[in-house]
TORRO-384205 format. One line per field, with one value per residue (C-alpha): residue number from 0; residue in three letters; y, x, z. Coordinates in pm, 1 decimal. Layout:
residues N
num <- c(NUM | ...)
residuo <- c(ALA | ...)
Y <- c(Y | ...)
X <- c(X | ...)
Z <- c(Z | ...)
//
This chain:
residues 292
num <- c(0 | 1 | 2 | 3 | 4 | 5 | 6 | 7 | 8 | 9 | 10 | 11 | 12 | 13 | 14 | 15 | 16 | 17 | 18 | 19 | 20 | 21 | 22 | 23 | 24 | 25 | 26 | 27 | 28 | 29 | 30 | 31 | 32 | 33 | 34 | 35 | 36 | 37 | 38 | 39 | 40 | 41 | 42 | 43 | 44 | 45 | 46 | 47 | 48 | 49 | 50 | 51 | 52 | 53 | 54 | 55 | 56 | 57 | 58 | 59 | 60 | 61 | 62 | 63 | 64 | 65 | 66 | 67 | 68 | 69 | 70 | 71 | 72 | 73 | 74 | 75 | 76 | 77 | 78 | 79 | 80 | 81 | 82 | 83 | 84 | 85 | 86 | 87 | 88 | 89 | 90 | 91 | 92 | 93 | 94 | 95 | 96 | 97 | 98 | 99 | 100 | 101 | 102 | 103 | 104 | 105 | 106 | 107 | 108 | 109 | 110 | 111 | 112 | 113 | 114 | 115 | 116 | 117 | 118 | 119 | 120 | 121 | 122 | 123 | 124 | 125 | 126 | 127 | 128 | 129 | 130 | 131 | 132 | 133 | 134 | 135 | 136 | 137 | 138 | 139 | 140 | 141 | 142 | 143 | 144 | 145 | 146 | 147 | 148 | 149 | 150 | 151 | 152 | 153 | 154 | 155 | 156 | 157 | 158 | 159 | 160 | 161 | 162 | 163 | 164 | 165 | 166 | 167 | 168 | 169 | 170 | 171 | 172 | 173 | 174 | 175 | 176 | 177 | 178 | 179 | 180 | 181 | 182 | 183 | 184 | 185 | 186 | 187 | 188 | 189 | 190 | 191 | 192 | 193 | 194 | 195 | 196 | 197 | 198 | 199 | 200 | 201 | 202 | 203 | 204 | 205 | 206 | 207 | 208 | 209 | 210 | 211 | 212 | 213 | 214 | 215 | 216 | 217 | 218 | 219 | 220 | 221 | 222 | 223 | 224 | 225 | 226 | 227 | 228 | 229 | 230 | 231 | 232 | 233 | 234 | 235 | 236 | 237 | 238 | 239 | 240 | 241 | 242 | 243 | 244 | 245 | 246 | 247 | 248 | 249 | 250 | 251 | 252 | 253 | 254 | 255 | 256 | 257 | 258 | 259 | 260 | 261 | 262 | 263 | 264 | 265 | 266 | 267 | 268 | 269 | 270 | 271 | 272 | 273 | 274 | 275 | 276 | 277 | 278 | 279 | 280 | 281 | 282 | 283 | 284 | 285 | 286 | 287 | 288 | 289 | 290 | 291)
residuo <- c(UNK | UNK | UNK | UNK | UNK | UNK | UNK | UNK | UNK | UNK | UNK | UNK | UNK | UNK | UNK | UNK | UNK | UNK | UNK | UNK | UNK | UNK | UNK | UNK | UNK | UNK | UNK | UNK | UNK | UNK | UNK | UNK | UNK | UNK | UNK | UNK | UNK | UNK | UNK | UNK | UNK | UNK | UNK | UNK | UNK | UNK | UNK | UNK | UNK | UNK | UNK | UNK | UNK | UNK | UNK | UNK | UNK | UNK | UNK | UNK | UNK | UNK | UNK | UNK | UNK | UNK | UNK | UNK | UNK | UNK | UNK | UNK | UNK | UNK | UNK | UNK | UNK | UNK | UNK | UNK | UNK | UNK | UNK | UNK | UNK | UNK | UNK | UNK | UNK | UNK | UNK | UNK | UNK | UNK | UNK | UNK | UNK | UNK | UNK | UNK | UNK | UNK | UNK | UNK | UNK | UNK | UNK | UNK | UNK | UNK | UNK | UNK | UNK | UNK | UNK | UNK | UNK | UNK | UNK | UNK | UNK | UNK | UNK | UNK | UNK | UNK | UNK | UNK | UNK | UNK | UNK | UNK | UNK | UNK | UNK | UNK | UNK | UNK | UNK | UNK | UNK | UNK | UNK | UNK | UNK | UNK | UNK | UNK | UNK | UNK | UNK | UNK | UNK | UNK | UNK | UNK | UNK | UNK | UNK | UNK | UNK | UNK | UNK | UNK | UNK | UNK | UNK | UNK | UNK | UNK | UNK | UNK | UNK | UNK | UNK | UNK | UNK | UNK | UNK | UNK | UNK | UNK | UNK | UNK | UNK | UNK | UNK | UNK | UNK | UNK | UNK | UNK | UNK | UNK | UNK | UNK | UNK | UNK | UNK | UNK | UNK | UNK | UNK | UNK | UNK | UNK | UNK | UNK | UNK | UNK | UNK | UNK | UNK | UNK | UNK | UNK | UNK | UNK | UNK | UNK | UNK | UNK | UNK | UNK | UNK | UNK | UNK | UNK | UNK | UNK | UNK | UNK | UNK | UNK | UNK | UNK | UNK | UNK | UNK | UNK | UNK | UNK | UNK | UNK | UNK | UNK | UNK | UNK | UNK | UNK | UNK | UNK | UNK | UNK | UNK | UNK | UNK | UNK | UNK | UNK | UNK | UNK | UNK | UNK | UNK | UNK | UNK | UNK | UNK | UNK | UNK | UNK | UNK | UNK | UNK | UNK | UNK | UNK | UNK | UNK | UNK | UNK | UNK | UNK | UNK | UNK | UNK | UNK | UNK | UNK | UNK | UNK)
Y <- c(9658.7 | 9711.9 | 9813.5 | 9538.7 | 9329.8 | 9480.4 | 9420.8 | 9091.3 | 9058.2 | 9237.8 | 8988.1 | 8689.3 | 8749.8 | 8881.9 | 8545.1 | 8329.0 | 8550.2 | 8488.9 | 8097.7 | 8120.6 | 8277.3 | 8006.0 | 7739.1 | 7895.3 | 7920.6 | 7578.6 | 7444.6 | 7631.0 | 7464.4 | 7141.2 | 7012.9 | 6714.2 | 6641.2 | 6609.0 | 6904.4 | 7091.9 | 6932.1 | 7169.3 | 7438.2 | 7376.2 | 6987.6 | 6871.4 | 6539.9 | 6433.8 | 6173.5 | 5944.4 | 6094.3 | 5894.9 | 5703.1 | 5974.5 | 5882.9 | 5541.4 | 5555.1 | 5820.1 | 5568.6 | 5282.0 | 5493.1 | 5566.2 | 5259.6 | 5100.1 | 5315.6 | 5288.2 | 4930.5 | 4628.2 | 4419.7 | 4439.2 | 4494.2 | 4397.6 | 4645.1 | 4390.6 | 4406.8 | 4841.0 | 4780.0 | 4581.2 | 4750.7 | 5091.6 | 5045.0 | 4867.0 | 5155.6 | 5412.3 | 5630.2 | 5455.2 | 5557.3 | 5865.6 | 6080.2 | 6358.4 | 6646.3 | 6891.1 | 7102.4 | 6960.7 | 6623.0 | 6324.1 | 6224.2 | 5984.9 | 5735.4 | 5425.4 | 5207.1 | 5005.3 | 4770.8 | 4721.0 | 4389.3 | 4111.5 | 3887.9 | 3553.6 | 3775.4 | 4060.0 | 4405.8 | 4427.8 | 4688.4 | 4629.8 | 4843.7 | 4712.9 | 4987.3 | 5264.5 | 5447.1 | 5817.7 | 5895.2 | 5921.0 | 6304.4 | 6331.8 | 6116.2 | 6211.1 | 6498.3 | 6280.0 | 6185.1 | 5823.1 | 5896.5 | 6159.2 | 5863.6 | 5635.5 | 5837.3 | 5932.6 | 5632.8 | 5499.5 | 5763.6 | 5640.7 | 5283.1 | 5372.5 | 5570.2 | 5269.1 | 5062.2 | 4878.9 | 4613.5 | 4601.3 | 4705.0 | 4516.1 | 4511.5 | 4317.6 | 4484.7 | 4391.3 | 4263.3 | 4489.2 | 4813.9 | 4955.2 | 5307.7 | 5136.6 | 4947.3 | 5239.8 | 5440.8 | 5167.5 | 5089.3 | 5499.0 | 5422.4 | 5157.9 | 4847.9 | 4532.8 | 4276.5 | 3957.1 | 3730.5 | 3591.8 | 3563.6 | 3337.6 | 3437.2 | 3628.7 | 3850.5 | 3707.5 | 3864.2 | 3650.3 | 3844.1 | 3769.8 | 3940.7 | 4102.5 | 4097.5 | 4400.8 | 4465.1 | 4775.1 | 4713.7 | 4971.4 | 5135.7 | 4867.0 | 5165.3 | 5317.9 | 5014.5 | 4953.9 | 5345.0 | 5297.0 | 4966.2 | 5052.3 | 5379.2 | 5141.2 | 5015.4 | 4731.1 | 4487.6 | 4549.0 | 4522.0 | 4163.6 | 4068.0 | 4132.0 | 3945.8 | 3671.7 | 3613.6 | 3636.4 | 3334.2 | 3173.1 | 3180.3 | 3062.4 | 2757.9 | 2670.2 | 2721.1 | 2485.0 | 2226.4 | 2254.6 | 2203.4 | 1899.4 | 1750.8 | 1794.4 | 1601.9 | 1321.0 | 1276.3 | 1275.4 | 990.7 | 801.2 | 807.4 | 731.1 | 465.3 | 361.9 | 311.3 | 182.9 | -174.2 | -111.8 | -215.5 | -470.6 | -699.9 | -649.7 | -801.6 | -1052.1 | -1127.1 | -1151.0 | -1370.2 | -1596.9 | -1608.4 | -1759.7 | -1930.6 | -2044.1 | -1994.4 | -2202.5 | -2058.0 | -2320.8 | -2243.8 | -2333.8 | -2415.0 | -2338.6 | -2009.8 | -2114.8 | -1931.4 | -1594.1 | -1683.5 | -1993.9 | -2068.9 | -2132.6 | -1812.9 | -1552.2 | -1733.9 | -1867.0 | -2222.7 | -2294.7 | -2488.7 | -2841.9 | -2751.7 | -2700.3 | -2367.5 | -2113.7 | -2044.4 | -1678.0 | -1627.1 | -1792.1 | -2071.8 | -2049.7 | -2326.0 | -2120.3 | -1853.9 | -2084.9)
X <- c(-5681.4 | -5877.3 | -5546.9 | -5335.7 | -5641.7 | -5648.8 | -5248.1 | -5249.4 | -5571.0 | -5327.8 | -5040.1 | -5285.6 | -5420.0 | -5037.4 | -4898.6 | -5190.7 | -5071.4 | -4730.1 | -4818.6 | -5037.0 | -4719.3 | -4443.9 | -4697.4 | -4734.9 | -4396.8 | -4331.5 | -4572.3 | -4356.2 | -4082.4 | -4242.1 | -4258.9 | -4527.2 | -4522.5 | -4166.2 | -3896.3 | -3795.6 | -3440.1 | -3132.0 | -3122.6 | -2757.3 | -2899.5 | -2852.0 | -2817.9 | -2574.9 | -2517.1 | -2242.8 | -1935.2 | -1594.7 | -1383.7 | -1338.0 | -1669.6 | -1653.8 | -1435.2 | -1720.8 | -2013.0 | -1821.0 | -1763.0 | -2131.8 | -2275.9 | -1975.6 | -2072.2 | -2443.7 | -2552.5 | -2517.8 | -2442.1 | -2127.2 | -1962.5 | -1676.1 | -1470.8 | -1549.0 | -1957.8 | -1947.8 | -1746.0 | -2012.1 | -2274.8 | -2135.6 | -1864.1 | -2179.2 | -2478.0 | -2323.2 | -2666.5 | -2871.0 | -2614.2 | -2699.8 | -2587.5 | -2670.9 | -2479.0 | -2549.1 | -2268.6 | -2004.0 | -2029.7 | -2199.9 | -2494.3 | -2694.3 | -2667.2 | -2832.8 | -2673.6 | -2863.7 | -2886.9 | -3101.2 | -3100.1 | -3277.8 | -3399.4 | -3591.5 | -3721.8 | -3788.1 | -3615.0 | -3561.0 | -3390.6 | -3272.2 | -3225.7 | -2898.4 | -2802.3 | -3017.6 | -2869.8 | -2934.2 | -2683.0 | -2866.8 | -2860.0 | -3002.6 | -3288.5 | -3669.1 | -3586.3 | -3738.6 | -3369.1 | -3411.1 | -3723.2 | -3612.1 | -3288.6 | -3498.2 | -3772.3 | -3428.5 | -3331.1 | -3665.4 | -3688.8 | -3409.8 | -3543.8 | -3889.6 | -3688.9 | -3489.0 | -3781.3 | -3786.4 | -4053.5 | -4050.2 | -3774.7 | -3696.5 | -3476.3 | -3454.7 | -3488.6 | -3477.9 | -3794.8 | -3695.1 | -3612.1 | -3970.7 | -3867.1 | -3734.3 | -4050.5 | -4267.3 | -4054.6 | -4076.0 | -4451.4 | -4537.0 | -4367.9 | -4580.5 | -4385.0 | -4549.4 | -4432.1 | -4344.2 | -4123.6 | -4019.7 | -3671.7 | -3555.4 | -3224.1 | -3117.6 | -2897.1 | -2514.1 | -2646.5 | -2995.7 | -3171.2 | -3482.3 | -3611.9 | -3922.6 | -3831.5 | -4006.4 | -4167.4 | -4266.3 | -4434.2 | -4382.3 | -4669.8 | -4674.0 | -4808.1 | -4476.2 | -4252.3 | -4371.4 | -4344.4 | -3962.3 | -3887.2 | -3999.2 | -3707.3 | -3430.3 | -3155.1 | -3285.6 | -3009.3 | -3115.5 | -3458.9 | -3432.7 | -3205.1 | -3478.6 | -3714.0 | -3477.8 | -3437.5 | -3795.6 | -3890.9 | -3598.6 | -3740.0 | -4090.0 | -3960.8 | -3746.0 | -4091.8 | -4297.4 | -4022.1 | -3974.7 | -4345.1 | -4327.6 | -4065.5 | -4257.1 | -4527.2 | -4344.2 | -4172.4 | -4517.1 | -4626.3 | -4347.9 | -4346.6 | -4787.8 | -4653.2 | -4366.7 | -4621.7 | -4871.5 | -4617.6 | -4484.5 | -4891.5 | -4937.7 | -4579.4 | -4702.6 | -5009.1 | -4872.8 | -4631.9 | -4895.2 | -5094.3 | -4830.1 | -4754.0 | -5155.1 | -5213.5 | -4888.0 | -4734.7 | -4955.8 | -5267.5 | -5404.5 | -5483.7 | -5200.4 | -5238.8 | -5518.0 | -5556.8 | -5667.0 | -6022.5 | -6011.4 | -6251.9 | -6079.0 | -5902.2 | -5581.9 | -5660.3 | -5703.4 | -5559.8 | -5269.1 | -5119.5 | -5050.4 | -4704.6 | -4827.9 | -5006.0 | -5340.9 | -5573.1 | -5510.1 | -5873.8 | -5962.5 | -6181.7 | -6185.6 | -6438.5 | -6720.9 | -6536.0 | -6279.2 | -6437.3 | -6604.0)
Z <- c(4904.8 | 4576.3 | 4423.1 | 4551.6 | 4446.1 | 4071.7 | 4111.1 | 4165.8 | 3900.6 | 3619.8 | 3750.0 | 3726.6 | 3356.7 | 3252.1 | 3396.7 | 3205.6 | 2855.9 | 2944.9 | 2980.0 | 2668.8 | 2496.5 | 2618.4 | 2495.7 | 2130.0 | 2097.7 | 2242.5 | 1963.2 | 1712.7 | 1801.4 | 1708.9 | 1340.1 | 1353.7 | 1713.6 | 1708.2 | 1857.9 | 1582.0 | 1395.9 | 1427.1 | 1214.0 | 1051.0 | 1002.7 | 616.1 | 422.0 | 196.5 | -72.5 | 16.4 | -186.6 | -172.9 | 48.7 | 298.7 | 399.3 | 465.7 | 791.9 | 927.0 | 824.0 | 990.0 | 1333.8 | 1374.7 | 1334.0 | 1573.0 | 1832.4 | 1782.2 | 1638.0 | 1823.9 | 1550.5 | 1425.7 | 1037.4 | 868.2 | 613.2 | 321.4 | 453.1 | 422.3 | 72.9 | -72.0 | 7.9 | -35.2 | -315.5 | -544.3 | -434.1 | -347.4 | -432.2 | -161.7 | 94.9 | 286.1 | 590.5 | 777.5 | 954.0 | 1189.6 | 1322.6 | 1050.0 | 1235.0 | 1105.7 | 1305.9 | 1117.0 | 800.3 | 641.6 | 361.7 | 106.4 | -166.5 | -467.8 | -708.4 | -826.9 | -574.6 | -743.0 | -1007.5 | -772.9 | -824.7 | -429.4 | -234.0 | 125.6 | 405.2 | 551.0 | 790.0 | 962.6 | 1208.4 | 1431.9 | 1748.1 | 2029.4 | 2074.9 | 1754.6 | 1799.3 | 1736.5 | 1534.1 | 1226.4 | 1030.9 | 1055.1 | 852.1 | 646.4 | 547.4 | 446.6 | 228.1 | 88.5 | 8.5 | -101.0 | -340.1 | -523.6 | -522.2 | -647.3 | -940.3 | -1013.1 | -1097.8 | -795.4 | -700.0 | -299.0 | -7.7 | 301.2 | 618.5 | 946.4 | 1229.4 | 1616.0 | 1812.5 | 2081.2 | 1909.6 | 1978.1 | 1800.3 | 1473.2 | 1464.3 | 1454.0 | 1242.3 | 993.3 | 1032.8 | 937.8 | 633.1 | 547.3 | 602.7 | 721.6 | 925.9 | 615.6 | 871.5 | 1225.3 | 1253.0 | 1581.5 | 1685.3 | 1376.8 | 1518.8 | 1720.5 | 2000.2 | 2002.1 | 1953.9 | 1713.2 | 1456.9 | 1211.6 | 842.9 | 710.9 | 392.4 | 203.9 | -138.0 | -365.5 | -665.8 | -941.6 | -1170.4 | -1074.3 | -1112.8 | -1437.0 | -1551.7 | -1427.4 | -1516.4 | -1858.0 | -1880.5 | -1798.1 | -2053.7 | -2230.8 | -2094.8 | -1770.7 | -1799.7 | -1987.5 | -1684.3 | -1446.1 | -1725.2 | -1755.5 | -1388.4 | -1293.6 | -1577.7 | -1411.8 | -1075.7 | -1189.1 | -1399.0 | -1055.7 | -881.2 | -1124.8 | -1084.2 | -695.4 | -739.5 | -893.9 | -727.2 | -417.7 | -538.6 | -692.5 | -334.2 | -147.7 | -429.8 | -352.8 | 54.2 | 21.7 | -245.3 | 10.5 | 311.1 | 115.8 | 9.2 | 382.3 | 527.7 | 238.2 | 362.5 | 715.2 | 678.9 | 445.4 | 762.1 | 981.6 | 790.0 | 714.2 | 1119.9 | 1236.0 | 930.6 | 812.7 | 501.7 | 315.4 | 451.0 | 637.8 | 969.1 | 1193.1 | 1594.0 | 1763.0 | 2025.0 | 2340.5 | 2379.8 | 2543.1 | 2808.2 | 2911.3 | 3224.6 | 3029.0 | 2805.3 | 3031.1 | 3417.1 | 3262.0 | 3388.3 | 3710.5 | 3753.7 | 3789.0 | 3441.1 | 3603.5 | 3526.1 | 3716.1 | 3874.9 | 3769.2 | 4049.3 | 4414.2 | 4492.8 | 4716.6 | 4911.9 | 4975.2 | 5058.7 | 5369.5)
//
């Protein structure tokens, strides 16, 4: 019995290390809380043409909203450096597809298209796309990035918000599905902005000058307008009370302003009983006669 009992001690504590075991190397298969991404998994930059038909597969299959040829050509054809994908087992599993230009003044990228296949999901490539991309944007120069995404999509959401982005907008029924949307913001290191903006050809910097003085002159003068139009309607309601009461002076005292014909008095019989249809008052109240 004391043997079977040491037996089944040895089993005990060898089961707990074996336990102990399967749990470190279950937490070694994790890379920051996440399951470990395949080993074979790699990014690329978007190359040519050949990759377009891929880009446009994946997000058919995996995006509700859909794309036109002309909508991946302008995005892709103009930036083709903010376009990224990944692979893992020489197939494409994930992409995302950007912009970056002057927006009002504002060197803006955009996030247009973000997509992971579903088998390929929390393995960290969404995020991994988009520092990607970032990168790129914050070398450019650029002032901010956005993107809309879904109010529903819970996981884009939070992939966004670790990145720093804020919630800037409600959009109601943005997408053709009706769904509405957040328009998300990421401001990027004005320190680093500058440092870029200042390594950029000199055309294009005095573009992104140019159009940022444009957008604050059309700012001063939507400004302006706005208050000339709120002068206008107060001036507008203002001579719209004065001829009123003009009118209605005019009506009870006539239009020379004499008084015209008398108001019966309010507590009259005729005032407030009316007339009865021989032309007598109406009696407001009955009598005490009539009452008996």
């Amino acid at each position: 019995e004391r043997r079977t009992g040491g037996e089944r001690d040895v089993r005990g504590r060898g089961a707990g290390k074996g336990s102990e075991a399967c749990a470190l190397r279950a937490r070694g298969s994790m890379t920051n809380g996440r399951p470990a991404p395949p080993p074979d998994l790699e990014y690329k930059a978007y190359a040519d043409e050949n990759d377009l038909p891929i880009i446009m597969d994946l997000v058919a299959s995996e995006l509700s909203e859909p794309y036109s040829i002309f909508t991946y050509r302008y995005f892709i054809a103009s930036w083709p450096g903010l376009c990224w994908m990944a692979y893992s087992g020489g197939k494409c599993v994930g992409a995302i597809v950007c912009k970056l230009d002057d927006h009002r003044g504002v060197f803006r990228g955009y996030i247009a298209m973000l997509v992971v296949t579903k088998a390929f999901r929390k393995y960290g490539i969404g995020t991994e796309l988009v520092k990607r991309s970032l990168n790129v944007m914050r070398e450019a120069g650029a002032d901010e990035c956005v993107l809309e995404a879904e109010v529903t999509n819970r996981g884009a959401l939070a992939l966004y918000q670790q990145l720093g982005f804020i919630r800037d907008k409600f959009l109601i029924r943005y997408y053709l599905n009706g769904v509405d949307a957040f328009r998300l913001k990421l401001l990027l290191p004005q320190d680093t902005v500058d440092a870029k903006r200042a390594e950029l050809p000199e055309e294009q910097r005095k573009r992104i000058e140019n159009a940022a003085a444009e957008y604050e002159a059309r700012l001063q003068k939507d400004e302006a307008a706005a208050t000339q139009a709120q002068e206008a309607e107060a001036q507008e309601v203002a001579d719209d009370t004065v001829a009123e009461l003009k009118r209605l002076n005019a009506k009870l005292f006539g239009a020379g302003g004499q008084a015209g014909a008398k108001l019966p008095p309010l507590a009259s019989p005729a005032g407030l009983g009316g007339m009865g249809l021989g032309g007598e008052a109406t009696p407001l109240l009955p009598s005490r006669k009539a009452k008996k």
